[in-house]
C-alpha positions as CSV (number, residue, x, y, z in Angstrom):
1,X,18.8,8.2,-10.7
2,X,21.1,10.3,-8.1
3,X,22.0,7.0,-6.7
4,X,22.4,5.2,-9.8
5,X,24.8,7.6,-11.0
6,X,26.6,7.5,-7.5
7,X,27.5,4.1,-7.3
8,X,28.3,4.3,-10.8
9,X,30.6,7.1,-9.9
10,X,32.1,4.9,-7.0
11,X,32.7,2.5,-9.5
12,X,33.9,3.5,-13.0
13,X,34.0,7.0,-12.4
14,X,36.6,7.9,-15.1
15,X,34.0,6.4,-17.5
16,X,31.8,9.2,-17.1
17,X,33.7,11.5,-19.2
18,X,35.8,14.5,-18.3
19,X,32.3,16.9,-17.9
20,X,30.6,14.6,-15.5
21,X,33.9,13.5,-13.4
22,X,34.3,17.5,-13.2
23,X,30.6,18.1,-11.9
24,X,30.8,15.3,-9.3
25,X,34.3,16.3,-8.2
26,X,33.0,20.2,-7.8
27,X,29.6,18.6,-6.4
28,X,31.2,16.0,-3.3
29,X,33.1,17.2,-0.5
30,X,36.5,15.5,-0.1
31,X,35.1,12.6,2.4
32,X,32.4,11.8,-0.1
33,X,34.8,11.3,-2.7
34,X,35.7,7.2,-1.4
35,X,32.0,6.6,-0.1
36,X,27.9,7.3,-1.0
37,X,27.3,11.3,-1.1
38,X,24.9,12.6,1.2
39,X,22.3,13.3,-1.4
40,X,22.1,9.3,-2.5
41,X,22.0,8.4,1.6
42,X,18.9,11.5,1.9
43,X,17.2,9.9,-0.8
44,X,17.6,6.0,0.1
45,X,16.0,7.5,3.8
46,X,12.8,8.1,2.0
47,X,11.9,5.0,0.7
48,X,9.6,3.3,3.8
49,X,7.9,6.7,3.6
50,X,6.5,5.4,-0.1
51,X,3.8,3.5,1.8
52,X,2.6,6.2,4.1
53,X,0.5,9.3,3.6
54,X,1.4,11.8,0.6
55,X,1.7,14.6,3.5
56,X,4.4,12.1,5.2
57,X,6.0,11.7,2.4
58,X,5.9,15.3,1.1
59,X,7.0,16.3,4.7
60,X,10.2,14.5,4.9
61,X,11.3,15.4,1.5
62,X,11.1,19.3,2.5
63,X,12.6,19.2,5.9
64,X,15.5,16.6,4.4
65,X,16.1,19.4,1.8
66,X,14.5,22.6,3.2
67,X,15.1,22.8,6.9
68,X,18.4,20.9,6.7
69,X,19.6,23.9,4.8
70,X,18.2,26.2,6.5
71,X,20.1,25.1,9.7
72,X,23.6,24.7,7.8
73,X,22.7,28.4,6.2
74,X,22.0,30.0,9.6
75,X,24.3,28.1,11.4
76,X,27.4,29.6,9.3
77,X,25.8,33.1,8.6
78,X,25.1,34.0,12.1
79,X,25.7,30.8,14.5
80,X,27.6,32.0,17.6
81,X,27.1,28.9,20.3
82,X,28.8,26.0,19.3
83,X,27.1,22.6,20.3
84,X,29.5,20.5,22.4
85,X,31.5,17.9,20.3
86,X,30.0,19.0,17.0
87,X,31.1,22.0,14.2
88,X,27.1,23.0,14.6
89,X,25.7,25.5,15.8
90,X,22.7,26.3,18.3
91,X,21.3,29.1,16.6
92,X,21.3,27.0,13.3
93,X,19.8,23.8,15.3
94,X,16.9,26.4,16.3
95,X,16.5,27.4,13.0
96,X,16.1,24.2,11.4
97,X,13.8,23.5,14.3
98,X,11.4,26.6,13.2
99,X,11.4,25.7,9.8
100,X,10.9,22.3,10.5
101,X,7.3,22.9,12.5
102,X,6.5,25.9,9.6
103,X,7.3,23.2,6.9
104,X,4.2,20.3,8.8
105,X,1.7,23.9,9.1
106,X,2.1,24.6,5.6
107,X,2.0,21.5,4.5
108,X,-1.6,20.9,6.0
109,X,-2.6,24.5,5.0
110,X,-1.9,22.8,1.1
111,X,-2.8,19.1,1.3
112,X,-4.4,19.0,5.1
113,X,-4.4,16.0,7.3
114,X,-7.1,14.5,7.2
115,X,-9.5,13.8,10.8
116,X,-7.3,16.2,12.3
117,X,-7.8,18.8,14.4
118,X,-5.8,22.3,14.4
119,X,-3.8,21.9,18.3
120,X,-3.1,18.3,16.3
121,X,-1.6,19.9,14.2
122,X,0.3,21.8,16.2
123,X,1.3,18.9,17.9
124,X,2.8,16.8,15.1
125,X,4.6,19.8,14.1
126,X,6.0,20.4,17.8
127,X,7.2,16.9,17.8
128,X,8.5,16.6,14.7
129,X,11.0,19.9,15.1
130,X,11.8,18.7,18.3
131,X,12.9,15.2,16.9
132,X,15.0,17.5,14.3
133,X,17.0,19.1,17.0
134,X,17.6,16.2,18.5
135,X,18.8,14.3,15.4
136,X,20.8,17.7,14.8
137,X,22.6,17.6,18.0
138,X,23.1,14.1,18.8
139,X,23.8,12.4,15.5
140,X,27.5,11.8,15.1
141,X,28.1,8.4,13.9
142,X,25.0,8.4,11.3
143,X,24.9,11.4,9.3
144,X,21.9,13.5,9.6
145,X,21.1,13.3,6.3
146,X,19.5,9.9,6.6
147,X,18.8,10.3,10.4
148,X,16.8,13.2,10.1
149,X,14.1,12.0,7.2
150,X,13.7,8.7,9.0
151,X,13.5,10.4,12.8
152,X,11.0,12.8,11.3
153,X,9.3,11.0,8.9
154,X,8.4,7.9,12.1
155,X,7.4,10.6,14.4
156,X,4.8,12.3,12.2
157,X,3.9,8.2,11.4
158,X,3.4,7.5,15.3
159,X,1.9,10.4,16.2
160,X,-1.2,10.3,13.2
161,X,-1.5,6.5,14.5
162,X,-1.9,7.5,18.0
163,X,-4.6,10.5,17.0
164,X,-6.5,8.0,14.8
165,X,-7.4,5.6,18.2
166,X,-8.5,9.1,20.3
């Protein structure tokens, strides 16, 4: 629906009425204003995750919306070390990194994995904040809005495959 409404905006947005121009106008920053907002790009990144396991799916949805924040939050509120050719932040990246790893954990403390073992576990989460930072610090060109539920989302993928033939 968020994309629906987004390419309608894009397209005959001053049919929307003056309430819902307002909203969008208050909701985009000024470079989303000409092109797809970030949520409708985060949400479009989900869609091969459909097919996979619930806990895939569930994963990327929180660390697209949880851990993302998380890293913007800290990254403003207390970031200190700017990474090299980017506005973020290290402290923020490491953040986002934590609550990326916490975010797999609880998500197999609710709806575990199934065949796996705890260090397992621990390993898909390991991986899976590690290939947030990465995405955090290296993505310039694609945002890491839709680079970070993809990156995640085929690490957790990879890594159950390669669990399920040991």
């Amino acid at each position: 629906m968020i994309t629906i409404a987004d390419l309608f905006r894009l397209t005959s947005f001053k049919k929307l009425g003056k309430f819902a121009t307002r909203w969008f106008d208050d909701s985009l920053r000024p470079s989303e204003l000409e092109t797809f907002a970030q949520g409708s790009i985060m949400i479009l990144s989900w869609i091969p995750f459909f097919l996979a396991d619930i806990q895939i799916l569930l994963a990327i949805v929180l660390i697209s919306s949880i851990s993302d924040g998380v890293t913007s939050i800290i990254g403003i509120k207390f970031g200190r070390i700017s990474i090299k050719g980017s506005k973020k932040k290290l402290e923020g990246t490491i953040a986002g990194i934590i609550t990326t790893y916490l975010i797999i954990i609880i998500i197999n403390f609710i709806l575990p994995f199934q065949g796996l073992q705890s260090f397992e576990i621990h390993i898909i989460a390991l991986f899976t904040g590690i290939g947030f930072g990465f995405v955090d610090i290296f993505s310039r060109k694609i945002t890491d809005n839709f680079l970070n539920p993809v990156v995640t989302g085929f690490i957790i993928w990879i890594i159950l495959i390669i669990f399920q033939f040991f």
